[in-house]
N, C-alpha and C positions, 0 to 999 in steps of 0.2 A: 504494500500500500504506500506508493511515493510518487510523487508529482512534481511540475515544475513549479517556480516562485509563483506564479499567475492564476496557477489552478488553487494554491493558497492562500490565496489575500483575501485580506478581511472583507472586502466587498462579496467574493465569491460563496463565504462562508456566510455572508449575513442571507445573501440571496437562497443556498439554498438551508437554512435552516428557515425562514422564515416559509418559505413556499410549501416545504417540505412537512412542516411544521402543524399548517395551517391544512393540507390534505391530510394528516394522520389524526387531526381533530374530527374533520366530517368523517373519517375511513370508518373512523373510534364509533360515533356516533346514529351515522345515518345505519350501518351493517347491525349493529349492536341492536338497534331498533326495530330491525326489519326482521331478523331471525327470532326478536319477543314474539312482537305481533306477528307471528307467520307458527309461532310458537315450533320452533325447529330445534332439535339440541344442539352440546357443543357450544352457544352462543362467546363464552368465554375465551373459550378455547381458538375459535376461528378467529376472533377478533386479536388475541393474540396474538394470534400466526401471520394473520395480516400487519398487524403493528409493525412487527419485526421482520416483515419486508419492505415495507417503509424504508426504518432502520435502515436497511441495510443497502438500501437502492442509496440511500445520502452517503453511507460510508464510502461507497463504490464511485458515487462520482466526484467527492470532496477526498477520498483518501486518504483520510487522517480521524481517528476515534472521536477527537471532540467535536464533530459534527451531532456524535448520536447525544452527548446531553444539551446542545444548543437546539434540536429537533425538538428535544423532550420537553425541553421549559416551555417553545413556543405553542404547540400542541396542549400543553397543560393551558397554558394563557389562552389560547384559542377555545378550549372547551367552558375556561372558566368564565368568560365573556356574558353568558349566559347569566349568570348566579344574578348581576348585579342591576343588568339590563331589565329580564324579567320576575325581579324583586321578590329570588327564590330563596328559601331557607338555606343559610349560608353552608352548612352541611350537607346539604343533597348531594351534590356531583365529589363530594369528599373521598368516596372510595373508590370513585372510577379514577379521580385524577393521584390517588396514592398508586395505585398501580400500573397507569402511564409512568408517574414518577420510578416506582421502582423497576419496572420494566428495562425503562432508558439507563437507571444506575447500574442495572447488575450486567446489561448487555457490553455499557461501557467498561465496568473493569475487566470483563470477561475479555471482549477485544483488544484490550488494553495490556493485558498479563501477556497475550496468548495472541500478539500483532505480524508476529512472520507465519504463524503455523495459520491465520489465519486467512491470512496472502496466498496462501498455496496450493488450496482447493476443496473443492464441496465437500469432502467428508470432515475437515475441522473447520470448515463454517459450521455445519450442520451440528458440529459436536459442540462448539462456542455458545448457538445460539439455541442447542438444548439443555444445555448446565445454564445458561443464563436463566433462560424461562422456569426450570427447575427451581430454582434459587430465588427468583423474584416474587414464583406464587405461593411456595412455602412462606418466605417472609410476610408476604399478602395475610396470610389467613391466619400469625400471628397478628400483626396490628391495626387489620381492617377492623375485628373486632373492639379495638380501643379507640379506632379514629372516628368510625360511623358503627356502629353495631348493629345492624341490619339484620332483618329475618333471616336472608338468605346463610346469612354466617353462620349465625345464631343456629341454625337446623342443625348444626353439625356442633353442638355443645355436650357430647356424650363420650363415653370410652374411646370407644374405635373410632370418633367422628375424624379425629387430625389423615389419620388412616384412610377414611373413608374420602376425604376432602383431594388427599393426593394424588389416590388413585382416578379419580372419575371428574377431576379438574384440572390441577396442575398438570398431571403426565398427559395429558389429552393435548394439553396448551403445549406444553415441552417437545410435544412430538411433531404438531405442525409448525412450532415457530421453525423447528430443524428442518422441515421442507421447503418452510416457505422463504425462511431467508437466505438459502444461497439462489434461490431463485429471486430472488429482489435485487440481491448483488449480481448477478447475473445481467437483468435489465437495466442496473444501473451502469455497468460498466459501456452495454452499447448505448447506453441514452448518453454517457458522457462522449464517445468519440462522436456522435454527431452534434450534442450541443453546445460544450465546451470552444472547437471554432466560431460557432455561433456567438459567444461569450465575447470572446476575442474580438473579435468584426462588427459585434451589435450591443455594446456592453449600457450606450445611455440610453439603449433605446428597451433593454429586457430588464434593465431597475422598475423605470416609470410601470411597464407590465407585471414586474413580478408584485409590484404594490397594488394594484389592483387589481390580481388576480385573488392575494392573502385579504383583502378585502370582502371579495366575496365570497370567499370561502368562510370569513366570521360571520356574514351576513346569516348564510345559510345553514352555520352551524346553529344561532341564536332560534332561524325558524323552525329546526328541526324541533331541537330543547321545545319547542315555544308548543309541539301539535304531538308531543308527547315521544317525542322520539328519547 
């Protein structure tokens, strides 16, 4: 994962963290919403998997790990847009955005420890971004319960519950983020050789668009939230 000075400038990084950012809030939300109401399983699990392709489509074209927790903040910002706009109890969206948050954290130390092995191809992607997800929803189902304590958590307040939690949540989540995100670096890698020239040759003219495109992507994260998404 190494680039030249120009694929790393801070411009480059804001652009695609913000873009990047601002698509893994609706991804988060509008998917999250539609496997409810459609009432389909897995909903965490897929939504995971998808996160962490995201992920890893930014790593792939910025090249460098701290792309995944400048993704993660704006993603957290973008879902949380919502809370303040539609004068929600300030706790509602608190457990989806602890677990973006920790999603983005464990992926990055993961990538982070583990940055040549993970340069070198889909089976230690896949192993990165299954010990990450591993380790983020374990952690999840220690402190969601302290941060929002939610029915759904709550269900699994018994013996075997931690047990039962891992198996039929986490390991589900851990298995498609490992599909899904070397497949995201994957796409990222060809979306960087055709856009990065593009970057180059059209840099004042893809700022003004990448702002409002993250634009309307808060737009329509706030109407989702807003019709019960």
């Amino acid at each position: 994962m190494t680039g030249n000075n120009e694929s790393l400038s801070w411009k480059f990084y804001v652009l695609n963290i913000v873009v990047l950012g601002a698509i893994l809030a609706v991804v988060e939300i509008a998917l999250g919403g539609f496997i409810k109401k459609a009432g389909l399983p897995l909903r965490s699990a897929i939504v995971t998997g998808v996160g962490f392709a995201v992920l890893a489509l930014g790593l792939a074209v910025f090249k460098q790990p701290r792309v995944i927790p400048g993704i993660t903040a704006l993603a957290i910002f973008s879902k949380w847009l919502a809370v303040p706009l539609l004068g929600l109890p300030l706790l509602c969206q608190a457990n989806s955005l602890l677990a973006i948050l920790l999603h983005g954290a464990f992926l990055y130390a993961g990538v982070s420890l583990f940055r040549k092995q993970v340069g070198k191809g889909w089976p230690q992607r896949s192993a990165a971004a299954f010990g990450s997800a591993l380790g983020s929803g374990a952690a999840f189902f220690v402190l969601g319960r302290f941060v929002a304590p939610c029915r759904h958590l709550l269900s699994f307040s018994y013996a075997a519950g931690p047990a039962a939690y891992l198996l039929t949540r986490v390991l589900p989540a851990a298995l498609l983020a490992a599909v899904l995100f070397p497949l995201g670096y994957a796409l990222g890698r060809r979306l960087e050789k055709r856009f990065f020239p593009l970057w180059l040759s059209r840099k004042k003219l893809l700022l003004p668009l990448a702002a409002a495109f993250t634009l309307a992507c808060w737009g329509l994260s706030v109407l989702l939230t807003a019709t019960g998404f």
